[in-house]
C-alpha positions in Angstrom: 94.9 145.5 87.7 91.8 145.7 85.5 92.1 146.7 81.7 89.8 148.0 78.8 88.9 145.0 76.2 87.1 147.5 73.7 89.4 149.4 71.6 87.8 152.9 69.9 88.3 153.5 66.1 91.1 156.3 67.1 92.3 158.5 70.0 94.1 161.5 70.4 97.7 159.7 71.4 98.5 156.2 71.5 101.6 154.7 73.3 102.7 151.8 72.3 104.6 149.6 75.0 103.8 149.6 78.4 107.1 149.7 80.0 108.9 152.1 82.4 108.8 154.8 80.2 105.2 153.9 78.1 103.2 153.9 81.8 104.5 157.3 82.8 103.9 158.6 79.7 100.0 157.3 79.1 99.4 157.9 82.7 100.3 161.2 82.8 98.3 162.2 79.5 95.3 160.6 81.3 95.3 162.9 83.7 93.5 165.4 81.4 89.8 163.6 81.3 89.4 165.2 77.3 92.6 163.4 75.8 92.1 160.0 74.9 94.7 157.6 75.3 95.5 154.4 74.0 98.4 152.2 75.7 99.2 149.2 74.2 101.4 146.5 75.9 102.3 143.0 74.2 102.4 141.5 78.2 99.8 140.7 80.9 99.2 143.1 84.0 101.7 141.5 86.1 99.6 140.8 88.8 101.2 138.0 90.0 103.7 137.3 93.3 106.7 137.4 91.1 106.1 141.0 90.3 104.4 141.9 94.1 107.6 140.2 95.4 111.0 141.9 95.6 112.5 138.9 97.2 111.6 136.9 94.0 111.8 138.6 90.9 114.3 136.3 89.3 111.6 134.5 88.8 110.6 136.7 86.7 113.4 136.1 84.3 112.7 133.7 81.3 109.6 133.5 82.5 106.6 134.7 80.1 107.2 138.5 81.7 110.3 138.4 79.8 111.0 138.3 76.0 113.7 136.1 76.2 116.3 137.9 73.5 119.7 136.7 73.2 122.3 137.9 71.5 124.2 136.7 68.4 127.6 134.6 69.5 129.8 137.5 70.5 133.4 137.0 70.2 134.3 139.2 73.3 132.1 136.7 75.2 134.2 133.4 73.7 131.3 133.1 71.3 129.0 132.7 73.7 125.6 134.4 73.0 124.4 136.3 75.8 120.5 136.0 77.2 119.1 139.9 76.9 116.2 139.9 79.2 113.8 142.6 78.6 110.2 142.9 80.6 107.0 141.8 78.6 104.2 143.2 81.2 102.8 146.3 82.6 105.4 148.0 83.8 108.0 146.4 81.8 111.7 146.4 83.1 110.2 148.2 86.5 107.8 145.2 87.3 110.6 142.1 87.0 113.9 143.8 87.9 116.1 143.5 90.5 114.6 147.1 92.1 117.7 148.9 92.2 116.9 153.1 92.1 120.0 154.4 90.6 119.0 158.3 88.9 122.5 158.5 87.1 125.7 160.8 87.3 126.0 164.6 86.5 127.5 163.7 83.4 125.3 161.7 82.1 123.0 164.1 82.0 125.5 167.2 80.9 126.5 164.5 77.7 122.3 164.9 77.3 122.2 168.2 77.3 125.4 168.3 74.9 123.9 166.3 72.4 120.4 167.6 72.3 121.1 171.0 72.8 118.5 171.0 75.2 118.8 172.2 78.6 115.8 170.7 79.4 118.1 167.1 79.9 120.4 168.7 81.6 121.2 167.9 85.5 119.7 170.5 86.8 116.8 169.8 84.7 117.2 166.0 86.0 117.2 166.7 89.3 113.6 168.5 89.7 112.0 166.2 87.3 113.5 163.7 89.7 112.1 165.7 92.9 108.8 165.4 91.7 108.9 161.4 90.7 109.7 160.6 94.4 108.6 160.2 97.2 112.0 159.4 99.2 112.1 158.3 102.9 115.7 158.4 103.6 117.8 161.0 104.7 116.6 165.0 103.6 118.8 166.3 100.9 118.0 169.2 98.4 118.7 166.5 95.6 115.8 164.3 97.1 112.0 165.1 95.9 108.7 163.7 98.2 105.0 162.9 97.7 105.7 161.6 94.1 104.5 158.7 92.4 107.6 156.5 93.1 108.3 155.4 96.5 111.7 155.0 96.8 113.3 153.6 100.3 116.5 151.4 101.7 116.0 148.1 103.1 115.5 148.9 106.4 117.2 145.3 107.6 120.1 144.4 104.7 121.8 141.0 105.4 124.2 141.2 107.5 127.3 140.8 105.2 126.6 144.4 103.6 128.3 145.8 106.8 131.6 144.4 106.4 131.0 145.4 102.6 131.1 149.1 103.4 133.6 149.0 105.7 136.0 147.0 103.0 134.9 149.1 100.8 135.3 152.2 102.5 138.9 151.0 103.5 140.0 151.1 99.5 139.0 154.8 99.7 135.2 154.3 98.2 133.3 156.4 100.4 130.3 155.0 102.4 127.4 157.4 101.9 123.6 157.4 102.8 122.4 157.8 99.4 123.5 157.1 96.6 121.2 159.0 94.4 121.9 162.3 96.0 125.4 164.4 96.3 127.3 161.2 95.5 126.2 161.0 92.1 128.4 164.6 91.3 131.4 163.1 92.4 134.3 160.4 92.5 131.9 157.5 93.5 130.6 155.8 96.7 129.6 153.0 98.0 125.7 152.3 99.6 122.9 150.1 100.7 121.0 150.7 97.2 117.7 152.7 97.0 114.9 150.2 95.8 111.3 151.0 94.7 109.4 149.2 97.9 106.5 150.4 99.0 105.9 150.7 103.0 104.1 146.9 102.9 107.1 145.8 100.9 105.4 145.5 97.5 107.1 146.7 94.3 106.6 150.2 93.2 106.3 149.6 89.4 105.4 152.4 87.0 102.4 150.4 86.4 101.8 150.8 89.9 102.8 153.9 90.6 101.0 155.6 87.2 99.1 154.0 85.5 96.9 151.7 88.5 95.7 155.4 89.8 94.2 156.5 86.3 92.5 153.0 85.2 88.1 153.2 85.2 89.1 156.4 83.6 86.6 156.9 80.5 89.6 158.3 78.8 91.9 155.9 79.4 92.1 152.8 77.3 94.7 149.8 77.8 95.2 146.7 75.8 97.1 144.1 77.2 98.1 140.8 74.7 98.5 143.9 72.3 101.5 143.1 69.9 102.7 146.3 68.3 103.0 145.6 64.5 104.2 148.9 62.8 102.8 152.4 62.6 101.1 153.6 59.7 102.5 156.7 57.7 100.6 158.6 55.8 101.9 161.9 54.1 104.6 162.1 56.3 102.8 162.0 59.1 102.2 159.2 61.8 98.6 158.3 61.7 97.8 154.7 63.0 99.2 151.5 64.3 98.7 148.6 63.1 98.9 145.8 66.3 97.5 142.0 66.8 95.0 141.0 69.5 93.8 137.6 70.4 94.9 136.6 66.7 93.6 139.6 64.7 95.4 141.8 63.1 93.9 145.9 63.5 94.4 149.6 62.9 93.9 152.2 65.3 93.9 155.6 64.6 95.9 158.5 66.5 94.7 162.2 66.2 97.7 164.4 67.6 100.8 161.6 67.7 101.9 158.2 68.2 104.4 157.4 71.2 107.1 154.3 70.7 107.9 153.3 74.1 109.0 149.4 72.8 112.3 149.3 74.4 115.7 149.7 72.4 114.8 145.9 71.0 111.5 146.0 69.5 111.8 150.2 69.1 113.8 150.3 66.0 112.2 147.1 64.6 108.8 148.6 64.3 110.6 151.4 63.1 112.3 150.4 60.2 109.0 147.4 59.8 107.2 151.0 59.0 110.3 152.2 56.9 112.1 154.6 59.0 115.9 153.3 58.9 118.5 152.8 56.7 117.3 153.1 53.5 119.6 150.6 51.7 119.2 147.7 54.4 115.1 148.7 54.0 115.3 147.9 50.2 117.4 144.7 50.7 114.2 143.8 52.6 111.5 145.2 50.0 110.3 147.5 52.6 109.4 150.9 51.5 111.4 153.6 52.6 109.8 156.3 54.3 112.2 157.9 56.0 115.8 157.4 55.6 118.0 157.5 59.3 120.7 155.5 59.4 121.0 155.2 63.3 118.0 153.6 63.5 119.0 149.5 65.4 122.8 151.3 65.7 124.7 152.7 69.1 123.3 149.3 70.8 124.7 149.5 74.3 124.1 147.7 78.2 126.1 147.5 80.9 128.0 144.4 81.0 127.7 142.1 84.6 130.3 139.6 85.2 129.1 136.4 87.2 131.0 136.8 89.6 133.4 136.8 92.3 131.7 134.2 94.5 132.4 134.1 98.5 131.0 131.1 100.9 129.7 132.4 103.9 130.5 130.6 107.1 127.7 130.6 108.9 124.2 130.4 106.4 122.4 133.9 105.4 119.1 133.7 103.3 119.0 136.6 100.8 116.6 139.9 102.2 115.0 142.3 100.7 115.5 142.4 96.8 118.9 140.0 97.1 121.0 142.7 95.9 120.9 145.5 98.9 125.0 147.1 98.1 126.4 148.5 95.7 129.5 150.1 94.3 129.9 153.3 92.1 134.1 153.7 91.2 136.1 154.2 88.8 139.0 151.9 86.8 141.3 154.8 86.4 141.6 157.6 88.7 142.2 160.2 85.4 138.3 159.7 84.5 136.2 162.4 85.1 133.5 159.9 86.5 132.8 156.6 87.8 132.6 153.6 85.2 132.8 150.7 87.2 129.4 149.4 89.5 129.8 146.4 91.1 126.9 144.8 92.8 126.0 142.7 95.8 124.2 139.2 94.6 123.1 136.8 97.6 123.5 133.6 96.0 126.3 132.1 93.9 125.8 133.9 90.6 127.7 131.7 87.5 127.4 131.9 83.8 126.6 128.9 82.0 130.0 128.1 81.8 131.4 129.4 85.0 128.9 127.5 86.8 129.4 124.0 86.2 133.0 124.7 86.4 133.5 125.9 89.7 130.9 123.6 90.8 128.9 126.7 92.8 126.0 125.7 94.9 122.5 126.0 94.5 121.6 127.2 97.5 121.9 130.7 97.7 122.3 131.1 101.5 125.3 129.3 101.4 127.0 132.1 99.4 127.2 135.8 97.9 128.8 137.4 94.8 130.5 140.6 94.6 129.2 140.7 90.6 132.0 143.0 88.9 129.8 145.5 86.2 130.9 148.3 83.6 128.4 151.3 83.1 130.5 153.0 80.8 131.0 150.3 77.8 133.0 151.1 74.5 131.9 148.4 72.9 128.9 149.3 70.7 126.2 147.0 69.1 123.2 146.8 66.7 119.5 145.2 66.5 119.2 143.8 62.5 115.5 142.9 61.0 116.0 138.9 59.6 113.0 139.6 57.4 109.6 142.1 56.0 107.3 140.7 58.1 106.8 141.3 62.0 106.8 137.5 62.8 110.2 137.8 62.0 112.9 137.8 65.2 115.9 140.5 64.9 119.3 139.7 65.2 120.9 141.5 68.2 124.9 141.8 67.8 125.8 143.2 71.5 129.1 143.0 70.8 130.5 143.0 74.1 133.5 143.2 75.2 134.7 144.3 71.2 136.9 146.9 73.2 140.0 146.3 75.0 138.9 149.3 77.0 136.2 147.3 78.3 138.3 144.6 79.0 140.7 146.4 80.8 138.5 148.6 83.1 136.7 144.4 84.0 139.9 143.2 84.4 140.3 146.3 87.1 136.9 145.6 88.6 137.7 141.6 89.3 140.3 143.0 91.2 138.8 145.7 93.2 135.7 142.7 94.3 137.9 140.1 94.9 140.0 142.4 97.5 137.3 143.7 99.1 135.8 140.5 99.5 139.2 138.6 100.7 139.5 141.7 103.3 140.1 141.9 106.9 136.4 143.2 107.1 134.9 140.3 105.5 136.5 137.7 107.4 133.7 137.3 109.9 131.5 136.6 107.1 133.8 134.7 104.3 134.9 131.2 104.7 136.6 131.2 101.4 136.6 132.7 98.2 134.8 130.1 95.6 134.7 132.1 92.4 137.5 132.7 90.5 140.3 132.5 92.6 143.9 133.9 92.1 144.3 132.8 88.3 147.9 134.1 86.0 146.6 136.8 83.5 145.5 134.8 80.5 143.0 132.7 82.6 141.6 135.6 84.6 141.0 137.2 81.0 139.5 133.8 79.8 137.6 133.8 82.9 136.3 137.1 82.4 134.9 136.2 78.3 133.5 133.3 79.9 131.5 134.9 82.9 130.5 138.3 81.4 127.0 139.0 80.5 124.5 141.8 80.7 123.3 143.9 83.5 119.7 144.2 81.9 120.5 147.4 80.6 119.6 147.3 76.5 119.7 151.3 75.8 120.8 153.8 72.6 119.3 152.1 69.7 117.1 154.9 68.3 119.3 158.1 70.0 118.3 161.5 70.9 120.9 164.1 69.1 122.0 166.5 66.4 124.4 164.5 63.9 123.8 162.0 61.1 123.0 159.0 63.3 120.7 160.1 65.7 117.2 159.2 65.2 114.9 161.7 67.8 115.8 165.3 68.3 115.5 166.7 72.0 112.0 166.8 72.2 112.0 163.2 71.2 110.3 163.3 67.8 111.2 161.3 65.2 113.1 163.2 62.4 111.4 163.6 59.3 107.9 162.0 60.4 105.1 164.5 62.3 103.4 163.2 64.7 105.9 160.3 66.2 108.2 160.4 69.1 110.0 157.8 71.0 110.5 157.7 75.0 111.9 154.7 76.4 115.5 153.9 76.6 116.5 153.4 73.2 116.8 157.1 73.3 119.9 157.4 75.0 122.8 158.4 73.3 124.7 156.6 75.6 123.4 154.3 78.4 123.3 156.1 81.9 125.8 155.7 84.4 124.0 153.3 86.8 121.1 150.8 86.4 118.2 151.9 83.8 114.8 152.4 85.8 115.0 155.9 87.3 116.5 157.5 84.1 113.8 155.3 81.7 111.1 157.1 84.4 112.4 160.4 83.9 112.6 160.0 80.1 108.7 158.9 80.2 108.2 162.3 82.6 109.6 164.5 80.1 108.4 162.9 77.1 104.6 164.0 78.9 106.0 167.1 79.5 106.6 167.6 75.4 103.3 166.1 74.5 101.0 168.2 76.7 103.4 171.3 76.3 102.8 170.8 71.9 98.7 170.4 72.3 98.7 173.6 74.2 100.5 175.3 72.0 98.1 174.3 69.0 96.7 177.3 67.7 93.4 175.4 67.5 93.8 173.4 71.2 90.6 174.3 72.3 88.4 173.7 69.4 90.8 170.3 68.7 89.8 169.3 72.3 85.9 170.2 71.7 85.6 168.3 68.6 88.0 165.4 70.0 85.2 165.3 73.3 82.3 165.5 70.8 83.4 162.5 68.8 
């Protein structure tokens, strides 16, 4: 994937971050040949195997695709600190994940809508912004959308032990269904073969990929890669440039209509409060000056939370397929809830924490094995990202805080359970040879265990939220309150994180965020002499 090298002196919108969201969103914008659009992405292209490959993008984890956060000690987690991997490349999370498609429950979506007060997030909203993303070649649903950027498929050969998966599964009284992303994703929960973004050679589908690839030679398209977002530049009130560093050089380009955080819910509210939008108190503490005062600005930090694992040993050897984690599990830890919480995933190899690792003595090789990995969508336990100093050099401190509530605990506690009976079932048994990982263990260890193997699921979210009370930070068309001409779109957005892994609903929120943009320039009373002196220049 080629890329600009010479930057203009401004453009009409400039994203910065080049993630799931930022591709959509500058990609889309391009497609009008008299906006100019900057995108600016701290990572290289990605055009490597690691991000080509589904089977292998673990790789792609520490790696220098990833930004390698960790959290502070979190005393849920036994003080551990927990690794926070994020993408650092075109494409961001979509080009060095694990390729699970997972769109999100109806109430995720109605909680949107309820917050916002915008029916435009809504599920029905959802669903045909959806339709139009897709292009879907599984089985025809209403729900499903075609001829759309994304390719979205099933492994067409799983590994075999996904079979006796379903069926134990489906024997607890978790539905086996098709898709997962269609009518199952209204109700109780299901279990599935998980959708993946593959394309028919078996190539990821990134949003780099997928939106932006299609628009680059474009005259109007411009995008830095090794670009390092600094902070945007407020003048008056109003967004006006950004300040970013390139091959050691620090410079300032100019937007015309608006400026478009797409950053991630990490490095989202720290440019944000490095150009003084935050708290205002914790700003001063810093000498920063305060430009806009919003308190929720780094606050509402939330991600799924993965436990590694409940570890089985196969009895004869089975390689990993596809993208190593083809099944997956949507249920809930109380039947009273009005949706699923819980989402297990299949992960072929024996997945340990540091500490779980070592002391089950689990084997390298990951044909020998597979983990049911227990996972909460629905955390309690909230977090938030701190600036350590004034100057962008300087890291943040991320304080997850997982596992704070005993609600989390006890819906994990559930979810060991529910994996380590389905894999211990009659319908595993021509797969299982034992169970390695963690055994039957008295009440206090399982708990240890669990604070000693939970982590995250990838899924950093909520940090700079869309809503209506005191804390949020964008309103529902995604612009920053109290500063013109700055909106956020990635998934820092969130008010709270999605029912189901991050991609699809980080996609949508770039497709809607385009949506607003293009939907504000033509309403400009001046649009057409804007875009004639904009084409001129």
């Amino acid at each position: 994937m080629s890329v600009t090298e010479s930057p203009r002196e401004d453009y009409d919108v400039i994203v910065c971050g080049g993630g799931s969201a930022g591709c959509v969103v500058a990609g889309r914008l391009a497609a009008d040949p008299d906006l100019r659009v900057l995108l600016l992405e701290a990572g290289g292209t990605g055009d490597t195997p690691e991000v080509r490959d589904p089977t292998i993008w673990m790789r792609n984890i520490g790696s220098e695709r990833d930004w390698g956060f960790a959290s502070e000690p979190c005393p849920g987690l036994n003080g551990r600190r927990a690794p926070l991997p994020m993408g650092r490349v075109l494409g961001g999370g979509s080009a060095v994940n694990g390729l699970v498609w997972a769109r999100g429950h109806r109430a995720d979506f109605d909680l949107w809508e309820a917050e916002t007060g915008d029916a435009g997030w809504g599920y029905e909203a959802a669903v045909e912004i959806y339709k139009r993303m897709e292009d879907w070649d599984g089985p025809d649903s209403s729900l499903r959308g075609r001829g759309g950027p994304m390719r979205i498929t099933r492994p067409k050969d799983p590994i075999p032990v996904t079979h006796g998966l379903l069926a134990a599964s489906a024997a607890l009284g978790i539905p086996e269904v098709a898709d997962h992303n269609a009518e199952a994703m209204e109700g109780d929960g299901c279990c599935a073969i998980a959708n993946v973004n593959v394309d028919s050679d078996g190539v990821r589908v990134s949003t780099a990929s997928a939106y932006l690839r299609p628009k680059l030679g474009r005259p109007n398209l411009t995008v830095l890669t090794g670009a390092m977002t600094r902070r945007v530049v407020i003048e008056n009130g109003r967004a006006a440039a950004v300040e970013f560093e390139l091959d050691g050089a620090v410079r300032t380009v100019r937007a015309r209509h608006e400026i478009v955080l797409s950053l991630g819910a990490i490095n989202t509210p720290k440019t944000l409060m490095l150009s003084g939008i935050g708290d205002a108190a914790t700003l001063g503490e810093l000498g920063l000056p305060v430009v806009q005062h919003l308190p929720g600005v780094g606050q509402n930090f939330q991600d799924h939370i993965l436990v590694a694992g409940c570890v089985f040993k196969y009895r004869e050897p089975a390689a990993p397929r596809n993208n190593s984690a083809e099944f997956t599990i949507f249920c809930k830890s109380e039947a009273a809830l009005p949706c699923p919480d819980l989402q297990p995933i299949l992960e072929e190899c024996a997945f340990g924490s540091e500490i779980t690792r070592p002391a089950y003595g689990l084997p390298v090789d990951p044909s020998t094995c597979f983990t049911l990995a227990p996972g909460l969508i629905r955390p309690k336990s909230r977090g938030h990202v701190a600036l350590t100093g004034a100057r962008p050099e300087d890291p943040v401190r991320i304080h997850a805080n997982f596992l704070s509530e005993e609600a989390d605990v006890r819906a994990l506690l559930r979810c060991i359970e529910i994996c380590r009976e389905i894999g211990n079932s009659e319908a595993l048994r021509p797969f299982v040879k034992r169970e390695l990982m963690p055994g039957p263990l008295s009440a206090a260890d399982m708990l240890t265990f669990l604070r000693n193997a939970a982590g995250t699921y990838f899924h950093q979210t909520c940090t700079a939220k869309m809503g209506r009370d005191a804390m949020s930070v964008v309103d529902g068309a995604l612009k920053v309150y109290g500063v013109e001409g700055l909106r956020v779109a990635d998934g820092s957005v969130m008010p709270a994180v999605a029912g189901g892994n991050t991609m699809a609903p980080c996609v949508l929120i770039g497709e809607r965020a385009a949506d607003l943009i293009a939907r504000d320039l033509a309403s400009t009373t001046d649009f057409a002499s804007w875009r004639r002196q904009g084409a001129a220049a």
